[in-house]
N, C-alpha and C positions, 0 to 999 in steps of 0.2 A: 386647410386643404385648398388646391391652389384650383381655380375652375376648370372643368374640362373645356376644352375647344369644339367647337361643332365639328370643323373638319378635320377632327381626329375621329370621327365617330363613322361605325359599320355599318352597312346594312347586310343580313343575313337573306338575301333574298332565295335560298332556297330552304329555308324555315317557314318566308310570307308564302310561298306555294304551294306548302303541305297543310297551312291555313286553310286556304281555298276551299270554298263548299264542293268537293269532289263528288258527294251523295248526293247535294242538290244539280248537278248539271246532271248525273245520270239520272236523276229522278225526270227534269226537264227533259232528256231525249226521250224517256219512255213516252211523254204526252203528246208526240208525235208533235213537232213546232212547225207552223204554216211557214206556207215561204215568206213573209210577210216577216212573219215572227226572225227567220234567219237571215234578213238582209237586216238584223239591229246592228249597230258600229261597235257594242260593246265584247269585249271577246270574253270568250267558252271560259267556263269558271271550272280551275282543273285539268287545262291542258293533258298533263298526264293522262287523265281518265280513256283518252282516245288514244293511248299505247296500248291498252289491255285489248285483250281481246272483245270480241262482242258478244259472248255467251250469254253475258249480265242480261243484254237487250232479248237475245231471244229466248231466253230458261227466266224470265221475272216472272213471278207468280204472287197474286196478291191473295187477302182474305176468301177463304171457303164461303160458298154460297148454297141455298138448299131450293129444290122448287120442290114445292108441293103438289103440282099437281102430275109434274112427269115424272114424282118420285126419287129423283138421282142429287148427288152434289156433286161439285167441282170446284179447282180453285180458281181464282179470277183471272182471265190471262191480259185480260184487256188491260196495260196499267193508266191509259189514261180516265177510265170508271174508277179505278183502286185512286189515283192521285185525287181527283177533283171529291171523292167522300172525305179524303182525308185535310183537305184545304178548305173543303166549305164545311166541314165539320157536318157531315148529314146524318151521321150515327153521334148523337147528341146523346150526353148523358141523359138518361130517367127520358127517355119518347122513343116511343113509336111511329115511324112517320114512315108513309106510302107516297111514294111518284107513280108517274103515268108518263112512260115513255110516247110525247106526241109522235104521231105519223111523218110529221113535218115541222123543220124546226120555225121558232118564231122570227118571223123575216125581222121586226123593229124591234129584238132582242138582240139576233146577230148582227144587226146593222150597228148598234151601240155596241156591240162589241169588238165589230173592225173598226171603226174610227178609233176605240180607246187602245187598238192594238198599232194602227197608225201614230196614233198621237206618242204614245212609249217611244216607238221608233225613232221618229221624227229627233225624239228628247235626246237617245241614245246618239247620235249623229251632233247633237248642238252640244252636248258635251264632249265629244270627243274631237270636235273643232275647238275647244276653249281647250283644252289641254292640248295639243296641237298647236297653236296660234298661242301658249301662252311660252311654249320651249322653241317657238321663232323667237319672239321678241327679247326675252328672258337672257341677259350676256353670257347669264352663268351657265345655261345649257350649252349642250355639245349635240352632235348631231346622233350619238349615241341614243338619246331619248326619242329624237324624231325616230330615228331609224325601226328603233324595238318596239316603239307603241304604233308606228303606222304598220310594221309586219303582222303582230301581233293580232290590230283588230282586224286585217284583212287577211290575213290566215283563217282567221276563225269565219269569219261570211264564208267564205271557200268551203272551210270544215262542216259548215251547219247544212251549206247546198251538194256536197260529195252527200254526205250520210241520206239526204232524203231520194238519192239518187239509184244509192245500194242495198239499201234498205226497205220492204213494204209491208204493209198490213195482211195479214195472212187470212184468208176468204174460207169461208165456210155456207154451203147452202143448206141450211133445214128443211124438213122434211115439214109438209103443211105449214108455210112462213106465216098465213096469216088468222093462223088459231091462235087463241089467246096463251098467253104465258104468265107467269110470275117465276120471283125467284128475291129470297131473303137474306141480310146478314145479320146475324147475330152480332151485340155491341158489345163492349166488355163489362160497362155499369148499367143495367136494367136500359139497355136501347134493343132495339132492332130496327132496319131498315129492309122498306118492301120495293121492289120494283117491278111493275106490271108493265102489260104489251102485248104486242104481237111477236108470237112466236121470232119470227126475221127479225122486230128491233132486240129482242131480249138476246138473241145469237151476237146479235151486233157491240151490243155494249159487252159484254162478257168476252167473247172476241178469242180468238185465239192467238191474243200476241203480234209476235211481228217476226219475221224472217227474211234471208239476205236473198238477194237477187241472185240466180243462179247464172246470168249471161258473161261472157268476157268481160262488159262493156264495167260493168257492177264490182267484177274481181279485181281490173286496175284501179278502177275508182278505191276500191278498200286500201290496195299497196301505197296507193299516192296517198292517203289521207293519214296512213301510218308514220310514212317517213316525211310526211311532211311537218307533221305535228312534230318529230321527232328534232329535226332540222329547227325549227320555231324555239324548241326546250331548249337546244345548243346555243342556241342565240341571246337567248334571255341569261342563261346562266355564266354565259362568258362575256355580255357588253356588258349589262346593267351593272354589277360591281364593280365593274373597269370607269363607270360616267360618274358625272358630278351630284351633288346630293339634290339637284333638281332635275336632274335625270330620274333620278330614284324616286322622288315623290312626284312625278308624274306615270311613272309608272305604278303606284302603290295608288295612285285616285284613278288610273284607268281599271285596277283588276278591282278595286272598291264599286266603280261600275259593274261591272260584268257578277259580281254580287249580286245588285241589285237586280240586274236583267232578270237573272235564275228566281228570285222572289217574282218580283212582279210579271215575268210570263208566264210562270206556272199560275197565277192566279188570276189572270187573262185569261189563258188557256181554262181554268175551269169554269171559270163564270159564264164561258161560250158552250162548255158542255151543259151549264144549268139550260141555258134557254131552250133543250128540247127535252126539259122534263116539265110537269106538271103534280103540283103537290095538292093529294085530295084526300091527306089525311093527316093528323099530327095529334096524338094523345100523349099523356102524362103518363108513364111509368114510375111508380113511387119504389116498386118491390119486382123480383122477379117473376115474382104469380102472378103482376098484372102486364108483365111481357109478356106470358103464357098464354094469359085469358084473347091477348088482343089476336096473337098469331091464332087460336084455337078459333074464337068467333068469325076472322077473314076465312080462313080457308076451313073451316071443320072439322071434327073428331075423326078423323080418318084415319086408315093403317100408317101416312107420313111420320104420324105424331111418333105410335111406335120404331118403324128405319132410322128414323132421324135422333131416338133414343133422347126427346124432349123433353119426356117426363121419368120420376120414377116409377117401376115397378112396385107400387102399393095399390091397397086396396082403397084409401084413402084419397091417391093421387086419379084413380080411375073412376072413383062416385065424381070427385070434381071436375072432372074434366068433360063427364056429361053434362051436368048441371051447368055448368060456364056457358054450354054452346044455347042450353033450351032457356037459360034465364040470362039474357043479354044485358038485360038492366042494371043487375046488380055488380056490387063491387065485386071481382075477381079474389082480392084477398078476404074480404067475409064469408065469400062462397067454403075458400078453404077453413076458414077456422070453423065454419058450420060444420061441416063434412069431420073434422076432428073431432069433434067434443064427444061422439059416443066410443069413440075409438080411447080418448081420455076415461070418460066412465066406465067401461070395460076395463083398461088399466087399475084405474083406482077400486073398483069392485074386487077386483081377484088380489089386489094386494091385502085390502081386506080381510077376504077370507083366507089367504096367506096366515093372516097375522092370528085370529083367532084361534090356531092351537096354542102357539105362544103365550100368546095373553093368560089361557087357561093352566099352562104347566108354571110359568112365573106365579100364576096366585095362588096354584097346589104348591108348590115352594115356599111360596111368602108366609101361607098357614101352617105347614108344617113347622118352619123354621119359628113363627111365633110360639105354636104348641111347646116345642121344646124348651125356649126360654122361660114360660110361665110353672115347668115342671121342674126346673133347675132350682136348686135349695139355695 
């Protein structure tokens, strides 16, 4: 079979677009990106994603939360709290771990974490002059690839500074901001996560989302950022498969960029929301009983445990759940198999006595039926 040619070869460039981490750049717009973070050179991973509407942004709602002490749940509207537990892994298999939301965040934490959002930047830029400066020099290129990859990244700077323009964080004033709060997630494998505070930070981080600017100024800025984006898609779909095939893999190491941007800013982004927490608690969860015991011992045997429907209704699950709070020492799950064993003995007792008519009518049987054999000739 005779070799194929390189430049007999396709590229399907709106196959590599539906590639694209379209979840991870909406994931990325939810964590609110500094301006810092949108002046990167790499462009919006997903284009498309910025045809849809913006509903995604304002109706996102993350994991259900519970506070104990004001009694109520809700889901989490904040999603840049919901992203950064899910990127730093803070609902950890088998622990229980509590933060403390500080008053103020750590100045020489966010300071390490603007330069390392500078330093990305900086990166995003020196890359996309090497591709850039590599379809000057390069014969085989056509102006096709300058042309799409410089629109391209600078569409999207355009695109990341329009949205934080039309777009804000939606304000809420609590009532008594600076009485204490908490508020819990339940994990899926024997975790939970606590977050403590003052009433104002706890409002803060749970947040209620983000919603569009209601000014003029906000409603054009939304029109332009549609048709612009849309104008950008026309562009790409009709040069790139018209240019040479270093056209094409300069454009496939630019959006290979903008990949990495949506990693690595979302985990920028949340390593800057770790620095205004403080973690002053972290135990071992082996079982669910000792997920129980630890939320039981922080906040106490309260009506919560009932609203919140934590435990079952037994009698079983209600001896233990006292005992857990007055005997803090002991293991969580030996408390329960304590609390069992007469509820076993009771079981085994009455089956017992269950069984003793039986036993007696089987050996009035067993005699009789020998009697008659012994009379049998």
């Amino acid at each position: 079979m005779a070799a194929t040619k390189f430049e007999q070869w396709q590229f399907d460039v709106s196959s590599f677009m539906i590639l694209l981490g379209e979840t991870e750049e909406m994931n990325y717009r939810l964590m609110r990106r500094s301006l810092t973070e949108s002046l990167s050179a790499a462009p919006v991973a997903g284009l498309q994603n910025y045809l849809r509407s913006n509903y995604q942004l304002y109706e996102a709602l993350g994991p259900t939360y519970y506070s104990p002490p004001s009694r109520k749940s809700a889901p989490l509207r904040n999603m840049r709290t919901a992203r950064t537990m899910s990127h730093l892994k803070l609902l950890k298999h088998s622990r229980c771990t509590v933060y403390r939301i500080k008053e103020r965040s750590d100045k020489i934490g966010l300071h390490q974490i603007h330069w390392q959002t500078q330093a990305w930047v900086i990166t995003t830029w020196i890359c996309f002059a090497a591709i850039i400066s590599t379809l000057c020099y390069v014969h085989t290129s056509t102006w096709i690839g300058i042309t799409t990859c410089s629109v391209f990244s600078g569409w999207s700077i355009l695109l990341r500074l329009l949205e934080r323009e039309f777009i804000e964080n939606a304000k809420n004033k609590p009532s008594r901001p600076r009485e204490h709060d908490s508020i819990m997630f339940m994990g899926p494998r024997n975790s939970c996560l606590v977050l403590e505070g003052s009433r104002g930070a706890i409002c803060e981080w749970t947040g209620l989302g983000v919603q569009p600017k209601e000014s003029n100024l906000a409603v054009f800025f939304r029109a332009i950022s549609w048709l612009g984006s849309l104008l950008a898609l026309l562009l790409v779909f009709i040069a790139i498969p018209n240019g040479s095939s270093t056209d094409q893999i300069a454009f496939v190491a630019l959006n290979l960029l903008g990949q990495a941007n949506v990693k690595v800013g979302q985990r920028i982004n949340a390593n800057s929301c770790l620095t205004s927490l403080e973690k002053i608690a972290d135990d071992e969860a082996r079982t669910r009983t000792h997920v129980y015991g630890f939320l039981l011992r922080r906040f106490g045997n309260g009506k919560w445990v009932d609203e919140m429907s934590l435990l079952p209704k037994t009698e079983v699950w209600d001896e233990w759940r006292q005992r857990v709070v007055k005997d803090q020492t002991r293991d969580a799950k030996m408390l329960y198999e304590e609390c069992l064993e007469p509820e076993k003995g009771e079981i085994s007792e009455k089956g017992g006595m269950d069984d003793a008519p039986r036993r007696l009518q089987t050996e009035s049987t067993f005699s009789t039926t020998m009697s008659g054999a012994t009379l049998t000739p």
